[in-house]
TIVOKOL-212039 format. One record per residue (C-alpha): x negated, y negated, z; residue in three letters. Coordinates in steps of 0.001 Angstrom, whole numbers, padded with zeros to 6 digits, always signed. Layout:
% residues N
XYZALA ...
This chain:
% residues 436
+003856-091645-027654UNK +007346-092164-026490UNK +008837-089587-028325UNK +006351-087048-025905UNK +008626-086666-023297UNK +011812-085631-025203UNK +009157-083245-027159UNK +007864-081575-024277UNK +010601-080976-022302UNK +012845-078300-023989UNK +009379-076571-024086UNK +008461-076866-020560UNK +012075-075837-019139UNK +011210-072453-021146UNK +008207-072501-019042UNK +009436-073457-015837UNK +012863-070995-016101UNK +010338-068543-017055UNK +007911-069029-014523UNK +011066-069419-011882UNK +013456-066237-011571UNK +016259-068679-010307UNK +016794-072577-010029UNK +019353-074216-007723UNK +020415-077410-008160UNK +022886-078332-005269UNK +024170-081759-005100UNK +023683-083135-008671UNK +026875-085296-008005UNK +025263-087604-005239UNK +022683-089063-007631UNK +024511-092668-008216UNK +025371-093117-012858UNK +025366-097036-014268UNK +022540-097804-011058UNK +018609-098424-010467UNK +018129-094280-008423UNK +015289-093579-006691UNK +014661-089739-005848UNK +012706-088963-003194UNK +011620-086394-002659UNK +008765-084074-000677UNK +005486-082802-002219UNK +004990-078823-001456UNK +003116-078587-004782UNK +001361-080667-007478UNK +002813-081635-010498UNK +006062-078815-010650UNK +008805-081015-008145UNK +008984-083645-011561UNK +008474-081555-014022UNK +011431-079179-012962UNK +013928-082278-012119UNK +012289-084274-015656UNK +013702-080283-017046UNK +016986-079998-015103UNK +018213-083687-014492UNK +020962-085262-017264UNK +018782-088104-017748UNK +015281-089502-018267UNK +013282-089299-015363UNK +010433-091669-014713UNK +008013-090691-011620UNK +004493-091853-009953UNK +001440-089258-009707UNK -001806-090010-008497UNK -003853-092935-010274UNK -007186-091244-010536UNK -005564-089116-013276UNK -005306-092324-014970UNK -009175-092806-015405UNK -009384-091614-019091UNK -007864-093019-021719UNK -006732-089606-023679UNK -004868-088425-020599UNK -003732-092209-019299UNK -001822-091875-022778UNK -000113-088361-022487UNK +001079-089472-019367UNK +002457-092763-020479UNK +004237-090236-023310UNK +005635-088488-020291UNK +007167-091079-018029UNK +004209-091107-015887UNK +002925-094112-014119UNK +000154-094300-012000UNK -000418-094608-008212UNK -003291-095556-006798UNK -004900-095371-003419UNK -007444-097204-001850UNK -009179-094584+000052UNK -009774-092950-003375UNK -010003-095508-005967UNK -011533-098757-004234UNK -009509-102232-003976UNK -009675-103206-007476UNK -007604-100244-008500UNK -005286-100870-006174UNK -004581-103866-007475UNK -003292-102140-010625UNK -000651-100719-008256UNK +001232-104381-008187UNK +001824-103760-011671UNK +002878-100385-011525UNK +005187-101435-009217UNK +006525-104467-010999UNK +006747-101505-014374UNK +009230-099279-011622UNK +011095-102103-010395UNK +012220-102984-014378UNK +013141-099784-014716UNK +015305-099474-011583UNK +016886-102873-012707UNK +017600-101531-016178UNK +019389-098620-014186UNK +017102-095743-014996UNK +016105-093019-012525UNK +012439-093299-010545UNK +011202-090180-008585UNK +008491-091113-005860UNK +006919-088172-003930UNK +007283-089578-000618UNK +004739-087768+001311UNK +002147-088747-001084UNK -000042-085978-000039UNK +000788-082456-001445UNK +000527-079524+001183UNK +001450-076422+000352UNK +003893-075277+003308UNK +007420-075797+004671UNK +006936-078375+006988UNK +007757-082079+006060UNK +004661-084473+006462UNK +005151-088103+007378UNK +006547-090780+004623UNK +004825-092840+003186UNK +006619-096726+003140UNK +005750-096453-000889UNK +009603-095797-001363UNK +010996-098529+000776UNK +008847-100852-000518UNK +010021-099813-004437UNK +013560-099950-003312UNK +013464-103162-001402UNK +011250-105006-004275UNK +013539-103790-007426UNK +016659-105097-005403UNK +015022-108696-004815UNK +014174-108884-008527UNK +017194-107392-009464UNK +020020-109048-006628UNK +022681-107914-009018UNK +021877-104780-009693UNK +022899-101742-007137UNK +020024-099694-006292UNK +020087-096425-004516UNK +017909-093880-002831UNK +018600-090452-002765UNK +016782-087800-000640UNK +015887-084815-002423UNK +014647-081433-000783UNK +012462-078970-003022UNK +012688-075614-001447UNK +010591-072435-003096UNK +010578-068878-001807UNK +006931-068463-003118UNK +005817-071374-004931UNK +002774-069713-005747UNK +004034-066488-006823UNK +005486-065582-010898UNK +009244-065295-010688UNK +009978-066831-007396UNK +012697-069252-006794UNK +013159-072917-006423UNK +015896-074972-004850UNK +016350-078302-005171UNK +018775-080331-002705UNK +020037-083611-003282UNK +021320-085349-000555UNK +024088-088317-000138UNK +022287-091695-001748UNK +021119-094361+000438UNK +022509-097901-000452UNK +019746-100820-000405UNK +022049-103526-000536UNK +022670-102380+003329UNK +019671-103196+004204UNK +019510-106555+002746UNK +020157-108342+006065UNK +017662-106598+007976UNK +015108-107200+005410UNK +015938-110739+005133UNK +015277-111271+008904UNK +012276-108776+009323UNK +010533-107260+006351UNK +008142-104981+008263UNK +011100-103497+010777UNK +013290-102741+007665UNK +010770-101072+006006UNK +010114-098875+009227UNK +014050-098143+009768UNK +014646-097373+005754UNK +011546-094805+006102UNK +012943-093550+009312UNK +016606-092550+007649UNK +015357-091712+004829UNK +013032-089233+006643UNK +015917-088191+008903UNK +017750-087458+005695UNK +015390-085808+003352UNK +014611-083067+006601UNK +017967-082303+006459UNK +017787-080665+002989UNK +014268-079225+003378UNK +013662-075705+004763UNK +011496-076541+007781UNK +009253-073921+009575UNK +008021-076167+012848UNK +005333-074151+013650UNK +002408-072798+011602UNK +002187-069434+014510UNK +006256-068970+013055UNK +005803-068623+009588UNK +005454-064994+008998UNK +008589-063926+011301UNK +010342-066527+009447UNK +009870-065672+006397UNK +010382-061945+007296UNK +014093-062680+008101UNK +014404-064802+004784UNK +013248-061569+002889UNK +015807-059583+004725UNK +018684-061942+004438UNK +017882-062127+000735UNK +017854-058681+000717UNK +021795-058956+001967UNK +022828-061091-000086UNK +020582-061314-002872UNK +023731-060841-005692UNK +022752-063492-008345UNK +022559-062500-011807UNK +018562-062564-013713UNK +020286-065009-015501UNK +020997-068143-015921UNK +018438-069179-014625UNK +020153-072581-013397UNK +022846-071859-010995UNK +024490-075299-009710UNK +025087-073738-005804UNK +023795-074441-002026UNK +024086-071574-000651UNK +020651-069865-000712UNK +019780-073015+000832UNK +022020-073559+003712UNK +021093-069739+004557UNK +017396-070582+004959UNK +017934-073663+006259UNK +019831-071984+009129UNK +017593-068927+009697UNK +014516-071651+009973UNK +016790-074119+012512UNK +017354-070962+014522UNK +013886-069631+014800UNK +012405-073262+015577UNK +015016-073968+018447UNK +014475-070245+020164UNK +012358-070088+023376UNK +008879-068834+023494UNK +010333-065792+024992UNK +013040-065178+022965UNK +010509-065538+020016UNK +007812-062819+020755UNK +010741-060512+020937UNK +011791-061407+017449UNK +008291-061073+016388UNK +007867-057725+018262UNK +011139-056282+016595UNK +010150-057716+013106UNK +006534-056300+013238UNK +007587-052385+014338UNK +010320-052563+011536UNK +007680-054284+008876UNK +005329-051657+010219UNK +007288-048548+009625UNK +008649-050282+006323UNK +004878-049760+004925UNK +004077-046799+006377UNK +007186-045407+004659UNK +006117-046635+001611UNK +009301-048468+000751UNK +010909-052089+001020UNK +013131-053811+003057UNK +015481-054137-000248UNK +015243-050458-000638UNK +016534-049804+002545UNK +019422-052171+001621UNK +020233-051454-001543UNK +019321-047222-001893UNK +020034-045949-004913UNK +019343-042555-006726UNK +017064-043465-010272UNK +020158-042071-012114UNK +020045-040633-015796UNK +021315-044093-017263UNK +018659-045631-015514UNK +015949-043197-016497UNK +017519-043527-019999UNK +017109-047950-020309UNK +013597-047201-018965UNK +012711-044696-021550UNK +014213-046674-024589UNK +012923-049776-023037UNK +009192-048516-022537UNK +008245-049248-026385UNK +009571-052821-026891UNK +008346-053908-023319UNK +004914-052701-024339UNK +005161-054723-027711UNK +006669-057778-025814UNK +004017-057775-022790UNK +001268-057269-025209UNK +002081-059675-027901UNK +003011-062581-025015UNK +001786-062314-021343UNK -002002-062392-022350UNK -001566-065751-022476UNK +000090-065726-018957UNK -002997-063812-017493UNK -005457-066008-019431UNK -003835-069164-017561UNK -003906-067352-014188UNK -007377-067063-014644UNK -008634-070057-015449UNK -006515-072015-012383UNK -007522-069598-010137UNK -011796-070428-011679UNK -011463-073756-012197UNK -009233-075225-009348UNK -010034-074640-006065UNK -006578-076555-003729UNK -003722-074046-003601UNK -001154-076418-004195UNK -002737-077643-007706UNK -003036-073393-009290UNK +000352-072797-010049UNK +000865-076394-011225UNK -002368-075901-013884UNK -001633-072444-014524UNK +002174-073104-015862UNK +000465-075977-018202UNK -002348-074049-019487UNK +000079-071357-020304UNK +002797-073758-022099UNK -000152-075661-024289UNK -001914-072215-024734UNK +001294-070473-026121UNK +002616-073657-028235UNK -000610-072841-030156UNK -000186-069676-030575UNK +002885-069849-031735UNK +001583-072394-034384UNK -001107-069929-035463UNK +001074-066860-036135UNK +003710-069213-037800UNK +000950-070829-039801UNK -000374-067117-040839UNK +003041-065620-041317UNK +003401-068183-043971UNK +001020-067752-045339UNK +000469-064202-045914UNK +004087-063231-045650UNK +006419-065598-046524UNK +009854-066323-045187UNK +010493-063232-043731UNK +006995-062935-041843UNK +008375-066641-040563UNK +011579-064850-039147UNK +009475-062044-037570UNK +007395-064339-035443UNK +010247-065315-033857UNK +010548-062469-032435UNK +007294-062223-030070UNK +009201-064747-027997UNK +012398-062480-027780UNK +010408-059807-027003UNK +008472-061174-024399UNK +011762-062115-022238UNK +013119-058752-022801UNK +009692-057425-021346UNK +009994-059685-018324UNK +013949-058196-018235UNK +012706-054586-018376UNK +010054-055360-015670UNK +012116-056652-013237UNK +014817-054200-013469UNK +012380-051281-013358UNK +010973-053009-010064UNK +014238-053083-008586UNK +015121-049601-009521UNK +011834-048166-008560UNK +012223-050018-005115UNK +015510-048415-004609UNK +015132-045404-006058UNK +011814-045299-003008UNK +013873-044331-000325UNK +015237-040607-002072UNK +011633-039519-000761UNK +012435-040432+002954UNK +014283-037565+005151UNK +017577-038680+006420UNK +016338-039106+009903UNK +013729-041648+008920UNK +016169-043505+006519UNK +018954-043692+009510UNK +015548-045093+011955UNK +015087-047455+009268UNK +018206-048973+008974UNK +018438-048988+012755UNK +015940-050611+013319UNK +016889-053115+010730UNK +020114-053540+012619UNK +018361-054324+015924UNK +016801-057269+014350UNK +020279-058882+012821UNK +021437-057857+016075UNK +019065-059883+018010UNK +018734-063078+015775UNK +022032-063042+015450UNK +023188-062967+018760UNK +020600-065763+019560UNK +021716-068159+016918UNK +025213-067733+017727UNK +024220-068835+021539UNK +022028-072240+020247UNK +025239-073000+017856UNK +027407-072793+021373UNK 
């Protein structure tokens, strides 16, 4: 099944830039060409960090997932098919299975010596949350292993950051950082005189370096002010065109970043009187029946607008009905059949891709059928239509949102916004003090 991966992935990059409204890939040009590259990278959510680098990155990818998946032989093959290699642990698959993981290991090493590019999830656990969880000494051993087999070869590590808005949520974003590579030859001398300390200090800098390209929210009681002020920083600057979806830039990032840095380094204080501000204008948001974008971005639903939505109305209905059944269908059964957070999403883009391959097949198979060539042509269009629905949908959103604030007086819409000043006032002015 070798040919599986190159098959599946033009499909699955549909899937993933469908389910993702944006992807940014910042960074691209640290990953090491002609040299053995480990990625690694944390583990917010099961399954979608490889998948959207195997989509995105200019070259195979080959990556580690957990070695119970392994355990029959239908899916043991798929995964072969799709550069998959498993990973076991003891505490879930006895000490006989772990002994598998020698060869597994051996398998990565080759490749890394052949120059080809490994990813290794390094927290081996997947949590869904912005916080990154210790690493695991999986990648240092890899590294340190492929570079004694292989004392020719260079091999690198690069730490990679996967950032998501909403990793749970249908059209959120993703950004993925990659971060300067780390050299193993550098170690060499360290490891040569004391394997177990060089394993520690390669885990330790490679942790050091990973955090910095991972949005970090340092405590769980922080999380909703934090990712208030995302939403209304977004809401500044949120310019980016629906498409493409891939957009090669760090910014978004290094905003996030910053606003999370801040809020984690603030005093106690200083903090319930961000909260307190952030709550009265979130409060008065929803009683207003509006949105922080709204309030941003106001605009009148004009007759051009009203005019896109009325001509748009019929083929969004023909596009949502003829393609996002499947989407709800897939929803569905993650949300009945998989209980972990972190593992819906993952499931539910899968389901959807096999589930919509198929169908596909099936109306292609009838239009020929019963039609002929044109009929053939025609199908064709169901996928068409189904991204212009998702177009039409999100602009109609957007210009609802802003059009939401017409039905405020001008008294509330002036409290509004100065409220919304008094926050950027505030967290501003306290930032700019740590950066001092």
């Amino acid at each position: 099944m070798a040919f599986l991966y190159y098959a599946v992935r033009p499909i699955a990059r549909i899937a993933f830039g469908t389910y993702f409204r944006k992807i940014f890939l910042s960074g691209l040009e640290n990953i090491p060409r002609d040299a053995g590259v480990i990625l690694a990278a944390n583990h917010p959510t099961a399954f979608i960090e490889p998948c959207v680098l195997a989509c995105w990155l200019d070259r195979p990818l080959y990556f580690l997932v957990r070695g119970d998946l392994f355990n029959k032989p239908l899916y043991a093959r798929l995964m072969n098919g799709l550069h998959m290699l498993p990973l076991f642990r003891q505490d879930e698959s006895g000490i006989r299975a772990v002994r598998e993981n020698y060869k597994v290991l051996d398998a990565m090493s080759q490749a890394l010596g052949e120059g080809k590019t490994v990813m290794v999830l390094a927290e081996g656990h997947t949590v869904h949350e912005k916080r990154l969880r210790p690493i695991r000494k999986a990648v240092a051993r890899l590294a340190f292993n492929a570079a004694t087999q292989f004392p020719d070869k260079e091999i690198y590590v690069v730490p990679v950051g996967v950032n998501y808005t909403y990793s749970d949520r249908f059209r959120s974003e993703v950004m993925l950082e990659f971060g300067q590579p780390m050299r193993v030859k550098d170690y060499e001398a360290l490891y040569a005189e004391a394997r177990p300390k060089a394993l520690r200090s390669f885990t330790q800098e490679l942790r050091d370096r990973m955090a910095e390209h991972i949005v970090i929210i340092e405590n769980p009681e922080d999380e909703e002010v934090t990712e208030r002020l995302f939403e209304m920083y977004r809401s500044e600057r949120d310019s980016e065109p629906l498409l493409p979806v891939s957009l090669k830039k760090g910014e978004r990032f290094a905003m996030e970043k910053a606003i999370a840095d801040c809020v984690n380094a603030m005093e106690e204080n200083e903090k319930q009187q961000l909260k307190e501000l952030v709550a009265a204008y979130w409060q008065k948001l929803k009683h207003s029946g509006t949105s922080d974008w709204a309030v941003c971005h106001a605009h009148p639903l004009t007759w051009g607008r009203r005019l896109f939505l009325f001509l748009g109305a019929l083929p969004f209905a023909l596009g949502y009905l003829l393609n996002y059944f499947i989407l709800y269908l897939a929803h569905a059964l993650a949300m009945r059949k998989v209980k972990r957070k972190e593992f819906q999403a993952s499931v539910a883009i899968g389901v959807a891709m096999g589930m919509y391959v198929v169908y596909l097949a099936v109306l292609l198979l009838l239009a020929g059928f019963l039609g002929g060539w044109k009929a053939l042509l025609a199908v064709w269009l169901v996928p068409l239509l189904g991204f212009l629905a998702l177009f039409y949908w999100e602009k109609k959103q957007r210009w609802l949102q802003e059009a939401s604030v017409q039905k405020l007086s001008e008294e509330e819409v002036q409290e509004l916004k100065a409220d919304r000043k008094q926050v950027f006032d505030f967290f501003g002015a306290k930032c700019r003090q740590l950066e001092k």
